[in-house]
Backbone as CSV, one residue per row, in Angstrom:
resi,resn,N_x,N_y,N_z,CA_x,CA_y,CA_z,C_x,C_y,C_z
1,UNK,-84.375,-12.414,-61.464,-83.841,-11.994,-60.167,-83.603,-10.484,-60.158
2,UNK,-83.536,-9.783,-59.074,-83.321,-8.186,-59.110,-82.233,-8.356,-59.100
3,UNK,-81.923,-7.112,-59.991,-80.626,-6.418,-60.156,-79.792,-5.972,-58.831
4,UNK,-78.729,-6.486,-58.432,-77.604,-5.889,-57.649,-76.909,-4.792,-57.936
5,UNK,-77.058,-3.782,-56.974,-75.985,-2.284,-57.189,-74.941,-2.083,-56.003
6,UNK,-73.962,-2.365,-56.288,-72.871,-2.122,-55.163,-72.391,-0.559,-55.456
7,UNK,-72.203,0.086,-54.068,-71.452,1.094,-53.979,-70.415,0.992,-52.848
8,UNK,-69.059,1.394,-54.047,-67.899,0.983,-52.955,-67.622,1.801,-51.559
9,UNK,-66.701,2.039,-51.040,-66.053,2.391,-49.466,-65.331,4.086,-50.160
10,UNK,-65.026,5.020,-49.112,-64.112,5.904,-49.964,-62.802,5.298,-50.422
11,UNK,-62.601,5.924,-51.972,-61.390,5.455,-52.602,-60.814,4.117,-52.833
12,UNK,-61.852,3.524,-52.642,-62.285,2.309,-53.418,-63.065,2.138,-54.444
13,UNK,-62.792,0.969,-55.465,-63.751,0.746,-56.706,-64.004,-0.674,-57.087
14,UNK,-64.761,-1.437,-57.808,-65.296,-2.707,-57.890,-64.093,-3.695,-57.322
15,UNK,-62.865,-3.161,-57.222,-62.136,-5.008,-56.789,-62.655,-4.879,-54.647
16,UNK,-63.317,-3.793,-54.715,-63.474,-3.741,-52.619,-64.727,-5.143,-52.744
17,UNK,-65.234,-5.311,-53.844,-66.642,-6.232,-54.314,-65.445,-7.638,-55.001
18,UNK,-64.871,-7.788,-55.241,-64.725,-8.532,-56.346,-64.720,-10.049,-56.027
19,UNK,-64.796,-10.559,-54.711,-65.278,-11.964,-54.341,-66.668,-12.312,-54.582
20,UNK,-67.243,-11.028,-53.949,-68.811,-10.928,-54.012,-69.468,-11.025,-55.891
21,UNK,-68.960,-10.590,-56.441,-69.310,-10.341,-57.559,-68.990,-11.400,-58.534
22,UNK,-67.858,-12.017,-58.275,-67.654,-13.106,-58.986,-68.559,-14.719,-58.039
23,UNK,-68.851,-14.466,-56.805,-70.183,-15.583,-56.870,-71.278,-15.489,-57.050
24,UNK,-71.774,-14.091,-57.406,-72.907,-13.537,-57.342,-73.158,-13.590,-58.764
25,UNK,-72.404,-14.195,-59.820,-72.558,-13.583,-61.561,-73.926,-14.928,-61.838
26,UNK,-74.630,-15.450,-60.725,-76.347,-15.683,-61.439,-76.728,-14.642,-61.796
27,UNK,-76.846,-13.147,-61.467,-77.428,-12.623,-61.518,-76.934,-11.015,-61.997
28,UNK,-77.904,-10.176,-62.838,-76.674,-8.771,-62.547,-76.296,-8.239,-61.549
29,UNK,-75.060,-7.904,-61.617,-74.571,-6.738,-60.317,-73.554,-5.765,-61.376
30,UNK,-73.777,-4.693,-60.663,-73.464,-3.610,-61.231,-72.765,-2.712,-60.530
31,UNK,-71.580,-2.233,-60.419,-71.256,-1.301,-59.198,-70.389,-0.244,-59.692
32,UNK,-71.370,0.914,-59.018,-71.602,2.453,-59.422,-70.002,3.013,-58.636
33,UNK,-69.561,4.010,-59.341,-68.926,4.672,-58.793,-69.506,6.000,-58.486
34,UNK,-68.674,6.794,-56.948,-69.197,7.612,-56.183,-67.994,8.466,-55.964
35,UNK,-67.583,9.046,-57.162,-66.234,9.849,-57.074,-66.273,11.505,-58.027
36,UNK,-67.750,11.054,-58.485,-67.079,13.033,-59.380,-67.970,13.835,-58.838
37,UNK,-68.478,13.943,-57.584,-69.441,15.295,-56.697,-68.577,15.538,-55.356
38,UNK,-68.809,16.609,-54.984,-68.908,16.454,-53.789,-69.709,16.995,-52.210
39,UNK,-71.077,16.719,-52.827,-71.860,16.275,-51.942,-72.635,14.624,-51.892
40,UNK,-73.257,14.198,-50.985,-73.976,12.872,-51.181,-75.057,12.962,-52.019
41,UNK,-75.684,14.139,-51.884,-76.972,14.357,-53.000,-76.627,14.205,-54.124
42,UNK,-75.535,14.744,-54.905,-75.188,14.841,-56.044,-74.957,13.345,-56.741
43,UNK,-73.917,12.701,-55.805,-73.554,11.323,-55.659,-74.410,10.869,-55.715
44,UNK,-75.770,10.352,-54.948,-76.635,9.771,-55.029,-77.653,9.906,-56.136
45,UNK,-77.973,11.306,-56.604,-78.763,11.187,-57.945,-77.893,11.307,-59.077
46,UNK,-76.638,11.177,-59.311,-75.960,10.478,-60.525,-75.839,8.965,-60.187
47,UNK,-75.972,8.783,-59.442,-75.935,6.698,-59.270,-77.631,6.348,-59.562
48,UNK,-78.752,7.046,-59.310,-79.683,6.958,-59.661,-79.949,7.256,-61.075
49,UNK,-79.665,8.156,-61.637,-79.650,8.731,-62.914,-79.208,7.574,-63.828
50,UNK,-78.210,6.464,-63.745,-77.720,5.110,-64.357,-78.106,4.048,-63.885
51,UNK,-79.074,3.713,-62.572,-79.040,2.348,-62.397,-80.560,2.600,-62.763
52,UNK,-80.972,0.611,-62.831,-82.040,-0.130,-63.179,-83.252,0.454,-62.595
53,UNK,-84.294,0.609,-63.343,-85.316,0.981,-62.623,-85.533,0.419,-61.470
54,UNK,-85.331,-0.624,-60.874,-85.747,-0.537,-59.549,-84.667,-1.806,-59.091
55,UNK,-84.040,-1.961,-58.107,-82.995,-2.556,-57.852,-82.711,-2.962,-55.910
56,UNK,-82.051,-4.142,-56.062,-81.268,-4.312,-54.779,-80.030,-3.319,-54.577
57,UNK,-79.646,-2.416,-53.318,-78.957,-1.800,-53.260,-78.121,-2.205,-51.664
58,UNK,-76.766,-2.018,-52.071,-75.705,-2.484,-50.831,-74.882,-1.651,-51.303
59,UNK,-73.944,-1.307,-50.189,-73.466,0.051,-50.208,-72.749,-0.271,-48.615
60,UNK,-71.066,-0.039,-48.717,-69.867,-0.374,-47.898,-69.497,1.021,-47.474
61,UNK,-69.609,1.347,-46.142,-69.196,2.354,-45.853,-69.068,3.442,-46.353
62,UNK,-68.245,4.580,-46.991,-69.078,5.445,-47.605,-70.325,5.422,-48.782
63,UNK,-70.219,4.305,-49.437,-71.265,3.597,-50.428,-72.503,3.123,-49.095
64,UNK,-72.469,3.028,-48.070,-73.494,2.957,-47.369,-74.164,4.241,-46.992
65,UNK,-73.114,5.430,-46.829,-73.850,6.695,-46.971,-74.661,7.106,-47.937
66,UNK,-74.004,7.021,-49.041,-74.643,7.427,-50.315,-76.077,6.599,-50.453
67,UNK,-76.071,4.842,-50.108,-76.737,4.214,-50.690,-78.585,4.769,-49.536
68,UNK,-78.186,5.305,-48.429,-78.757,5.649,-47.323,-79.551,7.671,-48.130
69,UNK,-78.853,7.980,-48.826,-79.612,9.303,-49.958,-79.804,8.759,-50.824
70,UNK,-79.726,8.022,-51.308,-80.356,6.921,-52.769,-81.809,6.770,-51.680
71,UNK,-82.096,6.099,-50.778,-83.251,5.591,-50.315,-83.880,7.142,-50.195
72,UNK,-83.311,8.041,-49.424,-84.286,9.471,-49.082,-84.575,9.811,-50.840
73,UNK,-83.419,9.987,-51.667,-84.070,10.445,-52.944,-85.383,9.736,-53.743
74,UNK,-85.099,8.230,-53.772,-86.415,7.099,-54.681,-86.194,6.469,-54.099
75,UNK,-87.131,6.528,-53.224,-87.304,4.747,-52.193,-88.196,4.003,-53.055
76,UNK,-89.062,4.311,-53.816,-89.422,3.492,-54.797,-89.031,2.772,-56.143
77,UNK,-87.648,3.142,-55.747,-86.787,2.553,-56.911,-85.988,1.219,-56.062
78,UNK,-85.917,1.257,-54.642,-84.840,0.325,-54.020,-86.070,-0.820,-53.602
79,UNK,-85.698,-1.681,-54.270,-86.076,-3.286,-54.121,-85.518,-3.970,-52.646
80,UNK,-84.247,-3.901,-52.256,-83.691,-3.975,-51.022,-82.456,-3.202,-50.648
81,UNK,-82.309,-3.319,-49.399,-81.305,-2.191,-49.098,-80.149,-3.202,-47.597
82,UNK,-78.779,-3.301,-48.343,-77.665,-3.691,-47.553,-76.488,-2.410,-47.364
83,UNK,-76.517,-1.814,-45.765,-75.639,-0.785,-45.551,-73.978,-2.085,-43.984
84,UNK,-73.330,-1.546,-44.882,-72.226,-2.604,-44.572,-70.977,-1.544,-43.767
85,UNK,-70.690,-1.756,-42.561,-70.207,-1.026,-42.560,-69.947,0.412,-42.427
86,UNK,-71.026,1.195,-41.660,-71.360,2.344,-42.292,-72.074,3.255,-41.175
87,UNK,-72.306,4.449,-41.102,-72.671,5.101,-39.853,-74.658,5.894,-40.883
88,UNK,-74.837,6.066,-40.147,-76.479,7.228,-40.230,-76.298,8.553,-40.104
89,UNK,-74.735,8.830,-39.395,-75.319,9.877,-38.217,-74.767,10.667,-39.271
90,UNK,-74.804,12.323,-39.211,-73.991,13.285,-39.879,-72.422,12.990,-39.491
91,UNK,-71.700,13.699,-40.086,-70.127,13.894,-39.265,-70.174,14.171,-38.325
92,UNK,-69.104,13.764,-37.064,-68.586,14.577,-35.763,-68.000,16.170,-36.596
93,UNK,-68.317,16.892,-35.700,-67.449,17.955,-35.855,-66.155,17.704,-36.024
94,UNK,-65.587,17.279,-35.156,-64.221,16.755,-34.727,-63.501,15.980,-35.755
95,UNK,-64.628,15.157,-36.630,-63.649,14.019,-37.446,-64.343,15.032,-39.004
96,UNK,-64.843,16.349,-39.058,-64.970,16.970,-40.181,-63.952,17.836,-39.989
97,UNK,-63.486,18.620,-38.925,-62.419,19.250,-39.028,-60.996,18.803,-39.568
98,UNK,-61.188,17.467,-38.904,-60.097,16.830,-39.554,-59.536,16.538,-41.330
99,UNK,-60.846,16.630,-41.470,-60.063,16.705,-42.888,-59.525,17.180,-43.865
100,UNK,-59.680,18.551,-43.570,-59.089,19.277,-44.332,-57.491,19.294,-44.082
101,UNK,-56.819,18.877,-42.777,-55.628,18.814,-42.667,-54.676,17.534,-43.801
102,UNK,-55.734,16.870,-44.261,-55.610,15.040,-44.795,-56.238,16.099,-46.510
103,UNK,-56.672,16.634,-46.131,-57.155,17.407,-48.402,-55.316,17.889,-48.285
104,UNK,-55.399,18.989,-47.389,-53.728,19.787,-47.777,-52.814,18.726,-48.123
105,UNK,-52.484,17.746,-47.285,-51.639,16.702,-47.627,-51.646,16.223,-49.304
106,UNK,-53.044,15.555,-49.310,-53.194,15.089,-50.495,-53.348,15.608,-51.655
107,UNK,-53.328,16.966,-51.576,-52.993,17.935,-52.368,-51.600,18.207,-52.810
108,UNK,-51.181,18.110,-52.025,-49.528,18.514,-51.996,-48.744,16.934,-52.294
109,UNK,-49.157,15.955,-52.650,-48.519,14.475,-53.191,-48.838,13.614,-52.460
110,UNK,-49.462,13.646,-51.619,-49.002,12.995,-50.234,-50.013,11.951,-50.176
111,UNK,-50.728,11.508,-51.086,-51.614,10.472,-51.165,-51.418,9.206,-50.541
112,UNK,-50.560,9.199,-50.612,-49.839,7.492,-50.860,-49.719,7.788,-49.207
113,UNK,-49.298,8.656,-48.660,-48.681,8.735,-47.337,-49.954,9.096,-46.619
114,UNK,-51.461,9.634,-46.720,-52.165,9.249,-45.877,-53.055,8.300,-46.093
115,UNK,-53.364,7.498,-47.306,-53.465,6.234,-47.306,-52.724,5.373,-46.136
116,UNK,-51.723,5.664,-46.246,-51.089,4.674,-45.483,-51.011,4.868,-43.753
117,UNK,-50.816,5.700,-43.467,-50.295,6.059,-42.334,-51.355,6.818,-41.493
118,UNK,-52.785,7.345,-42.316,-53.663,7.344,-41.326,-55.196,7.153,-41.831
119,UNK,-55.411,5.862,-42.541,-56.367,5.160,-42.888,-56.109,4.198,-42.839
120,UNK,-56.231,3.531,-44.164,-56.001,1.943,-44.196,-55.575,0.953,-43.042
121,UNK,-54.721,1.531,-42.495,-53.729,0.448,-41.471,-55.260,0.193,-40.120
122,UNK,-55.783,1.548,-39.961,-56.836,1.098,-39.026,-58.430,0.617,-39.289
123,UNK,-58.436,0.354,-40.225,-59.384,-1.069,-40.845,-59.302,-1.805,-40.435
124,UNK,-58.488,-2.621,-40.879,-58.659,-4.063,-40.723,-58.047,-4.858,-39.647
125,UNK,-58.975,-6.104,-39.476,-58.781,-6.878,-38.006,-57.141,-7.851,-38.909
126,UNK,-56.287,-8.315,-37.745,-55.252,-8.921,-37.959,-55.715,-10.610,-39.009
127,UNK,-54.542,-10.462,-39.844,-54.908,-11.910,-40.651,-53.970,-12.129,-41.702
128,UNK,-53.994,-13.833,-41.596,-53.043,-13.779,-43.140,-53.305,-13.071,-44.193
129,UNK,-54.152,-12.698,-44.513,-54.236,-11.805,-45.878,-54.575,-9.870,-45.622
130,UNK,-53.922,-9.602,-44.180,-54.045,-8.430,-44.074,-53.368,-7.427,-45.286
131,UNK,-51.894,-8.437,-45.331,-51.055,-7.531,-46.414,-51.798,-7.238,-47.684
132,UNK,-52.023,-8.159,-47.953,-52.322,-8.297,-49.540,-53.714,-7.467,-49.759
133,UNK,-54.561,-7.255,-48.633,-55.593,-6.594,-48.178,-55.527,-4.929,-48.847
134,UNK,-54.055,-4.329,-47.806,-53.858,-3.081,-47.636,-53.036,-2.539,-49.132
135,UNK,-52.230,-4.054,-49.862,-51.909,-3.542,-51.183,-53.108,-3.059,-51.951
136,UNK,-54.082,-4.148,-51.945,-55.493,-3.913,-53.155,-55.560,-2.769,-52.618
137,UNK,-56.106,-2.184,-51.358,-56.629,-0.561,-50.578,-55.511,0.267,-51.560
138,UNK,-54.321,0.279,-50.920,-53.269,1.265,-51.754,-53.868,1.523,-53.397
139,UNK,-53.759,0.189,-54.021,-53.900,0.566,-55.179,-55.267,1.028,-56.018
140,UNK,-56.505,0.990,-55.283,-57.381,1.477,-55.303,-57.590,2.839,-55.688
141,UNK,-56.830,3.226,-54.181,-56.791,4.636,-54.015,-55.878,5.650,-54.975
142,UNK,-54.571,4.567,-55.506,-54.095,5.306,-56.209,-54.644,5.801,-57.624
143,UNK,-55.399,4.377,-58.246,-56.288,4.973,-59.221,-57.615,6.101,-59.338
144,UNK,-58.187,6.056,-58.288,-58.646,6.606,-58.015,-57.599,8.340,-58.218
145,UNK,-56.920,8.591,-57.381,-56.599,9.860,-57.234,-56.667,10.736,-56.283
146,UNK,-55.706,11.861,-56.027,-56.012,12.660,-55.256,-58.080,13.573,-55.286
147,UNK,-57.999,14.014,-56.310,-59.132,15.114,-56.623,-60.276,13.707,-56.381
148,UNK,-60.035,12.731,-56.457,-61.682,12.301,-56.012,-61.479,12.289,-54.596
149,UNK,-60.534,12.045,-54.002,-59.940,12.209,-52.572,-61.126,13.046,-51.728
150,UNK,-60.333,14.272,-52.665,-60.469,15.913,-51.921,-62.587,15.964,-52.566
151,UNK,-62.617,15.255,-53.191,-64.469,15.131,-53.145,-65.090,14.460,-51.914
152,UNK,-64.619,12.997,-52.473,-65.043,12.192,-51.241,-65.418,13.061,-49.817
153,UNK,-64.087,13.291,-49.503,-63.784,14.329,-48.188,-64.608,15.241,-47.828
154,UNK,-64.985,15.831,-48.445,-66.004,17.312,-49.466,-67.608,16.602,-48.748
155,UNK,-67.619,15.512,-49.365,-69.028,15.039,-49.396,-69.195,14.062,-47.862
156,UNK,-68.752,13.537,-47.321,-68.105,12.545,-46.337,-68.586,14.120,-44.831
157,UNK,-67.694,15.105,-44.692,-68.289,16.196,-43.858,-69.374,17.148,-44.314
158,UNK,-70.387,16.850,-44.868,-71.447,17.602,-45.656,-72.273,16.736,-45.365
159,UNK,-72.316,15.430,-45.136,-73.199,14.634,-45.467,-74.530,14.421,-44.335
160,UNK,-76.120,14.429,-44.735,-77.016,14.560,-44.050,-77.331,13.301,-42.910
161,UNK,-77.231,13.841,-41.814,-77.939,12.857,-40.686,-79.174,11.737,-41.530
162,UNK,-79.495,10.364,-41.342,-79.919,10.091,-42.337,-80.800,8.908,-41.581
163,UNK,-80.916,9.072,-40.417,-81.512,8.305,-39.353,-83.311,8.253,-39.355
164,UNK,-83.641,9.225,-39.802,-85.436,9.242,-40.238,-85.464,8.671,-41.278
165,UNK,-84.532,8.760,-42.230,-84.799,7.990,-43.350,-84.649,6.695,-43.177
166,UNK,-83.908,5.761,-42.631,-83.936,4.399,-41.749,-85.405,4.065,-41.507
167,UNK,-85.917,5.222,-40.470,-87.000,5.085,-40.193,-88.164,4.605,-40.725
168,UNK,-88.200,4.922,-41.904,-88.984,5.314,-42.887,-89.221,3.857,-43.996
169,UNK,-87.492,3.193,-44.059,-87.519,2.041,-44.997,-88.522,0.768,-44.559
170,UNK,-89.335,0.492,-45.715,-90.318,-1.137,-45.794,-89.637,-1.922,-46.967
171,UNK,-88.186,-1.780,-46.919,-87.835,-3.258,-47.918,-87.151,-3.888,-47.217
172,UNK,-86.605,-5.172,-47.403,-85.753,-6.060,-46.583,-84.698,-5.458,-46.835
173,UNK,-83.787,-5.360,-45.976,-82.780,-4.765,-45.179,-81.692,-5.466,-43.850
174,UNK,-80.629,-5.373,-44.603,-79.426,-5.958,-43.703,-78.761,-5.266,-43.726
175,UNK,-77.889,-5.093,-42.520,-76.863,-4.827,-41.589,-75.792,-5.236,-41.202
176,UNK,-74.929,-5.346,-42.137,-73.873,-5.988,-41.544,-72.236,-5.594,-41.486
177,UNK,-71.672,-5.916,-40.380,-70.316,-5.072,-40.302,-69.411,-5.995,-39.551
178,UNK,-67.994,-5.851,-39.402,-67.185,-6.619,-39.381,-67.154,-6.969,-37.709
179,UNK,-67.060,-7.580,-36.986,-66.757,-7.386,-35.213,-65.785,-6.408,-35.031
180,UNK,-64.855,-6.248,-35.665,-63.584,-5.603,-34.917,-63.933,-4.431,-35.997
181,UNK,-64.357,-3.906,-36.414,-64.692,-2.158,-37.195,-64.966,-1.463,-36.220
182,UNK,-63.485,-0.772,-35.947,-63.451,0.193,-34.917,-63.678,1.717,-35.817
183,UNK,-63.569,1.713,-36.963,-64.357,3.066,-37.731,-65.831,3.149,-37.518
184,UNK,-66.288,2.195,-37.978,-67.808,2.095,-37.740,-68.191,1.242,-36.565
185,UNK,-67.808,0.970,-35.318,-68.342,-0.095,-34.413,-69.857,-0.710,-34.547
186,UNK,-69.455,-1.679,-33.972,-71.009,-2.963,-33.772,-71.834,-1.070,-33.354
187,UNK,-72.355,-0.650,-32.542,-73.333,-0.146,-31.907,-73.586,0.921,-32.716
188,UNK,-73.033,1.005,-33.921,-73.711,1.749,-35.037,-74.381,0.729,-35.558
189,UNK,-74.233,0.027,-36.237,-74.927,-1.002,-36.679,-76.385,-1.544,-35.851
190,UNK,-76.117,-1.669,-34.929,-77.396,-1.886,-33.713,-78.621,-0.932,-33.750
191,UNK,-77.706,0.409,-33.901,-78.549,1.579,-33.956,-79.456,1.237,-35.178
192,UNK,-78.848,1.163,-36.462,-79.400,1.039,-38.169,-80.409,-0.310,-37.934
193,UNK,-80.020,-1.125,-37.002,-80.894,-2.250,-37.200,-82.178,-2.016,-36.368
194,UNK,-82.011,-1.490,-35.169,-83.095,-0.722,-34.540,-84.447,0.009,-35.489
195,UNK,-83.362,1.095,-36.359,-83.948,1.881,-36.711,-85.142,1.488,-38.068
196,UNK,-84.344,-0.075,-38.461,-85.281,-0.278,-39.857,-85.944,-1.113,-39.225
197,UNK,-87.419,-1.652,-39.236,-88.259,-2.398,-39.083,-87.694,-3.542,-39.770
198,UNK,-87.949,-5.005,-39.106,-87.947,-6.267,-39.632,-86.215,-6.320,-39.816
199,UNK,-85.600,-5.648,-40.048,-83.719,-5.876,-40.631,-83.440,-7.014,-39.588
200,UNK,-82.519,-7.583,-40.840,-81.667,-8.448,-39.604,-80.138,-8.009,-39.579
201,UNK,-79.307,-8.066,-38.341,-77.975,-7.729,-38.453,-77.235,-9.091,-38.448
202,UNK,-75.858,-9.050,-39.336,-75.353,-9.940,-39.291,-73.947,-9.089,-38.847
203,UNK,-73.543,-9.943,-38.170,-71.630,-9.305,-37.399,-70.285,-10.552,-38.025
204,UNK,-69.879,-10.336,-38.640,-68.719,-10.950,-39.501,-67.369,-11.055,-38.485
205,UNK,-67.291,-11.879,-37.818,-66.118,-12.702,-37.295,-64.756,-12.568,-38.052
206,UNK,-63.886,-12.032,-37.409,-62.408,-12.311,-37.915,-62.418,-10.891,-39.262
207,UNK,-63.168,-10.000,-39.041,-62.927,-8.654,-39.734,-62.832,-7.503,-39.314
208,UNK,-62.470,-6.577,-39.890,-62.511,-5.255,-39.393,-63.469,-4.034,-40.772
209,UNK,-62.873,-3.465,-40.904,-64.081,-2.545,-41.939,-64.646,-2.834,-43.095
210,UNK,-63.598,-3.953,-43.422,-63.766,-3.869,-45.262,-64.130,-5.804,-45.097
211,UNK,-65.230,-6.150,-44.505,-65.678,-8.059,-44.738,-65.363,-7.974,-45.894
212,UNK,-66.155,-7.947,-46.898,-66.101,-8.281,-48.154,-64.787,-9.013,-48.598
213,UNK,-63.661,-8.240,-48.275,-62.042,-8.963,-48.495,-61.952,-9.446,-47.765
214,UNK,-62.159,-9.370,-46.020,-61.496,-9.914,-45.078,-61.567,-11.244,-44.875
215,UNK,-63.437,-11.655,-44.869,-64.094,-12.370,-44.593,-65.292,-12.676,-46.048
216,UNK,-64.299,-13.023,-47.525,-65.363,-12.987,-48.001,-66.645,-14.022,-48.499
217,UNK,-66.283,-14.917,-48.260,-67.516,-16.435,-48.072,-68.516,-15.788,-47.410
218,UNK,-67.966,-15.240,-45.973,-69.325,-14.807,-44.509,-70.160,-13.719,-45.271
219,UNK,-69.488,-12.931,-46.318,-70.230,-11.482,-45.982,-71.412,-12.046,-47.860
220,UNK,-71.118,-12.803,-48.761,-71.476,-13.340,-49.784,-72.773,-14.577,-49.605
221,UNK,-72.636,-15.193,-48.225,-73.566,-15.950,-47.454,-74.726,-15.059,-47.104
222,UNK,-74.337,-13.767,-46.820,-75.339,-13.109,-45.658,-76.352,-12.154,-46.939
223,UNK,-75.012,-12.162,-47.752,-75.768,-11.308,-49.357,-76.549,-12.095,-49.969
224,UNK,-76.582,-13.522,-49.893,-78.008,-14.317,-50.642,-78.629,-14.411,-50.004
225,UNK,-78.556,-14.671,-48.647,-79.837,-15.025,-47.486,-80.983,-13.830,-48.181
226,UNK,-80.174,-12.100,-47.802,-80.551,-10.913,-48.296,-81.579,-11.128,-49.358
227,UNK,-80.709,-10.995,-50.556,-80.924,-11.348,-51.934,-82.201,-12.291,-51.693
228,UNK,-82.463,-13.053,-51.269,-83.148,-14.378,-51.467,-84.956,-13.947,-51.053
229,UNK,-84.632,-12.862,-50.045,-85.900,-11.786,-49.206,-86.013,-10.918,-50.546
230,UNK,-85.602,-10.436,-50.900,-85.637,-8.789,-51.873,-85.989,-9.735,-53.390
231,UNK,-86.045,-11.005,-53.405,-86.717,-11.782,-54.949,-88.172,-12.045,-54.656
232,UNK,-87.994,-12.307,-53.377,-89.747,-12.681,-53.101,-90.449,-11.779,-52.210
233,UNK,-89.760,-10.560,-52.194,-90.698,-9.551,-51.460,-91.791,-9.226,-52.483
């Protein structure tokens, strides 16, 4: 079976996967971290530089950026391609300016406090396991750290419009994002599914940015259907 490469969300690391990964152990999966550059190029050819010669690749919101310069760098290395969550376009001006006000913070201690108070909370769709949701997020991020923060961030408003390269992909390819992901809305997703020939989109009921936790049976269903195209392509 091909090798699985997950790339996580910003300031997230393998537990944003860890439903997925523990039904998925037929097979390898492997998931790269995207925390010591800060551009996507850089990011993307150190995740290339370690994975399998040629591989299934899925990639959660900012891991969908990256996984989206993984395809422009060796498209002949990606066996299939799942962007979850996740936009094409370059930054808004507007939401790149913004961040440097969210680096000063997190520079100055304040991690914990824009984690909280102006990320995480607007993810996710309402649910019994919202709490326990936004603890795993917290503690993610805290391992993680400020300075991969202030990368992420770095690389996140730098990052290349990536919509010809869509264009461009002939492997099987899914799309899928939560209904209620008001970071990334359905009509980004529409756009990405447009843009790749043959993709199918799948829309995850009862989530908001992060399926994988929210909804994770739906989004692990839609990853073998995937998976199941990218063995017999």
């Amino acid at each position: 079976m091909t090798p699985l490469l997950l790339l996580p969300g910003m300031m997230c690391d393998a537990r944003l996967f860890a439903p997925q990964i523990l039904t998925l152990s037929d097979r390898a999966v492997m998931v790269a971290p995207i925390t010591d550059f800060d551009t996507t190029e850089a990011l993307a050819a150190e995740v290339l530089r370690v994975a399998p010669p040629r591989f299934a690749l899925a990639g959660l919101s900012m891991g969908g950026i990256v996984a989206m310069e993984m395809l422009a760098q060796a498209p002949d290395r990606i066996a299939g391609l799942c962007l979850m969550d996740t936009n094409p376009k370059a930054e808004h001006p507007a939401v790149a300016a913004g961040r440097q006000p969210q680096i000063d913070k997190v520079l100055g201690g304040g991690l914990r406090g824009v984690m909280r108070d102006e990320m995480k909370p607007n993810y996710l769709a309402d649910g019994p396991n919202r709490g326990a949701i936004l603890d795993t997020c917290m503690a993610m991020a805290e391992t993680l750290g400020a300075e991969v923060f202030v990368r992420q961030s770095r690389a996140l408003a730098g990052r290349t419009d990536r919509q010809d390269t869509l264009r461009g992909a002939v492997v099987p390819t899914l799309v899928l994002c939560g209904a209620e992901d008001s970071l990334c809305p359905l009509h980004r997703h529409e756009l990405m599914r447009d843009l790749v020939p043959g993709s199918d989109l799948v829309v995850v009921d009862g989530a908001g940015h992060l399926p994988t936790l929210e909804q994770p049976d739906a989004v692990t269903d839609a990853l073998r259907a995937w998976l199941a195209k990218v063995d017999t392509a």
